[in-house]
Residue, then its C-alpha position, 0 to 999 in steps of 0.5 A: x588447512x580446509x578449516x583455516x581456508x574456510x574461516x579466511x573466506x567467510x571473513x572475507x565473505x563478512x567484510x564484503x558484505x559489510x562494505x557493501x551494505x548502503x548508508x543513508x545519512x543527512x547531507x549539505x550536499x548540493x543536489x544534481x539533477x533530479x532523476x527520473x522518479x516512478x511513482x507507485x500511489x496518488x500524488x499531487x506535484x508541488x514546488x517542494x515535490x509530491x504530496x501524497x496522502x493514501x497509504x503505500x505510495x512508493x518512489x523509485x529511481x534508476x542511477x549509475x554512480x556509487x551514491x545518490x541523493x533523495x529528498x524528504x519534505x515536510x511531515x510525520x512518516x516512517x519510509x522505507x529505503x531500499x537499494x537493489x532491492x536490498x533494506x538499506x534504512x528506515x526512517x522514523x519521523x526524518x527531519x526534511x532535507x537531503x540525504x545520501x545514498x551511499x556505500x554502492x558499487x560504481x554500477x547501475x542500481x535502483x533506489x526505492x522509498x516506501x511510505x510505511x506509515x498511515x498519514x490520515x491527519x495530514x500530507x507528507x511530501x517526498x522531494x525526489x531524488x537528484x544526483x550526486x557527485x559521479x551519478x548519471x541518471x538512467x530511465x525510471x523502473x515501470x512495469x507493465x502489470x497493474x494492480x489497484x487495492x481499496x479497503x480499510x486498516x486490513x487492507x492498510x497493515x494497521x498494526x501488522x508488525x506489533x508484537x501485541x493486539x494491544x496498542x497506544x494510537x502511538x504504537x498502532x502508528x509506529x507498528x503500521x507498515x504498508x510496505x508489508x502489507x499484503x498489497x505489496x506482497x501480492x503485487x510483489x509476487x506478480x511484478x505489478x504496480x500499485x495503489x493503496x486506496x484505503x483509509x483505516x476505520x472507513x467502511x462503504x456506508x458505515x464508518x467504525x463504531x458510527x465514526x463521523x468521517x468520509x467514508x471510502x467511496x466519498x474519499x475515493x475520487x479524489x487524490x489528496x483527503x481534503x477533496x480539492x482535486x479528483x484524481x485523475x492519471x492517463x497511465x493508470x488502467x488496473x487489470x484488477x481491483x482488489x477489494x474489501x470494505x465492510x469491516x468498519x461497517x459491521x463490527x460495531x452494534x447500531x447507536x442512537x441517531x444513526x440513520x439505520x434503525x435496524x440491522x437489516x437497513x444496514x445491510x440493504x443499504x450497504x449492499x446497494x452502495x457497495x454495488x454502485x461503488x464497484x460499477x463506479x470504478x468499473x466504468x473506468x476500466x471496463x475489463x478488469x476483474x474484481x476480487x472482493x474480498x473479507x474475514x470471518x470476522x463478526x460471526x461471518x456478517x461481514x462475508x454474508x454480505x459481501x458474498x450478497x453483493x458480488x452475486x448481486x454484480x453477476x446478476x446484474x451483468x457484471x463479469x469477471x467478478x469473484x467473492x474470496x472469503x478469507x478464513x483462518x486469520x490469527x489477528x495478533x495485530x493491533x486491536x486484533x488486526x491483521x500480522x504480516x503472517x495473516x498478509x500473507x495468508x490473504x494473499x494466498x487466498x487472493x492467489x489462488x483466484x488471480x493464478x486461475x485467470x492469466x487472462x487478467x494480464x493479457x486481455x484488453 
């Protein structure tokens, strides 16, 4: 009888949770009215809805009803959709439109879109979402933590979920996932919101392999990367930043017509520019800590000299500044970057600092 009764609720158990699990599917449907949305990333609001081109940006909504709707705009993405903090789907490169939530419970819930592709060659726009049939909106999710991180691919999850280091530039695209990275993970774990300003291949003064592009500083003030508009939110005050550049700086040899002739060139001015660039972001924010952060990679350059320049903040009056190298990294990613279990690891490492000063979160 225990056995018959225990097979009877496990099938029970499997067909609710099966008729529980949400649908997202491509709809005709005439949108409601919009909800509330929370937006987590740079944006730049549109006719079509929000334009937005750093990585890791990510919307939320709160309803009542069973099903919802959201919008996708134009451009090549890969979103993650979760409903109660549940996956629901992931959608390659999804035709724009409308499409519905469905399959809930006539309750509240949260629905959330993360962007979990790289977008360097161009914008994406996210529409929103809207209501469906039976929903009525509820206020957005916020919170009440902070936290801003700016880097490079490492910072990125370049090719975190590829089951190999060598990749296709379309692989490398389809295995970036931002929304396991270890920003997420790190913001997770303290209920904070945050952005992802980081740009694969950028360095400080150096992009990868003398690469002519923007740099992250140059890149940096402005909310989309064409630099028609800087970036500027009256909601957004970080209480930590979380930093790393360096890697694209230092992990390819000097070439001829660079403007370093020598490697010590290299490292003055990267140091120098590094120190500006940290004060620069600091002026906005006057009390929040900064963690800067690097691999052993290059034979331990690259944490040399951020080390160099974390001290070179102290001694030049800057507080609440700390160096975290970041050691013992597998690197099974995509051209040896950084797997979901290094992001984890980096965020442990990042931890240990952030869990050694709450103050983070409650002095102003």
């Amino acid at each position: 009888m225990k056995t018959i009764l225990g097979l009877i609720a496990a099938t029970l158990l499997a067909t609710s949770a099966i008729a529980a699990l949400p649908t997202v599917t491509p709809t005709t449907a005439k949108a409601g009215a919009p909800l509330p949305v929370h937006i987590g990333g740079r944006v730049e609001r549109t006719a079509d809805g929000f334009k937005r081109q750093w990585p890791g940006t990510y919307f939320e909504a709160a309803f009542r009803g069973p099903s919802a709707l959201l919008s996708i705009g134009q451009g090549d993405v890969i979103l993650r959709v979760s409903v109660d903090g549940t996956p629901a789907a992931k959608l390659v490169k999804p035709r724009p439109g409308l499409y519905r939530v469905a399959g809930l419970s006539n309750g509240r819930h949260t629905i959330r879109v993360d962007v979990a592709s790289e977008s360097q060659a161009a914008p994406t726009v996210f529409g929103g979402f809207y209501a469906d049939r039976g929903t009525r909106a509820l206020p957005a999710p916020a919170r009440a933590r902070q936290i801003e991180f700016i880097g490079d691919s490492h910072t990125v999850g370049y090719g975190n979920i590829s089951t190999k280091r060598d990749c296709t530039q379309d692989e490398v695209w389809a295995t970036t996932d931002t929304a396991q990275a270890m920003p997420a993970l790190t913001a997770r774990r303290y209920d904070a919101d945050y952005q992802v300003n980081a740009i694969s291949g950028r360095g400080i003064v150096r992009n990868y392999d003398g690469m002519a592009a923007d740099t992250l500083p140059v890149a940096y003030p402005f909310t989309l990367f064409d630099k028609a508009r800087r970036y500027a939110d009256p909601a957004w005050h970080p209480r930590l930043f979380v930093i790393a550049l360096g890697t694209n700086d230092f992990t390819t040899r000097l070439h001829p017509g660079e403007p370093w002739q020598t490697r010590d060139a290299l490292h003055a001015d990267y140091e120098a520019k590094y120190v500006a660039f940290v004060k620069a972001v600091r002026a906005r924010n006057p009390g929040a800590h900064v963690v800067l952060w690097a691999t052993d990679m290059a034979d331990g350059e690259i944490a040399s000299e951020v080390g160099k320049v974390a001290a070179r903040l102290k001694a030049e009056g800057e507080r609440n500044v700390a160096f975290v190298p970041v050691t013992g990294l597998a690197f099974t990613g995509c051209h040896a970057h950084p797997s979901t279990a290094d992001d984890a690891r980096i965020t442990t490492a990042l931890s240990t600092y952030i869990d050694a000063h709450p103050e983070i979160w409650t002095k102003k």
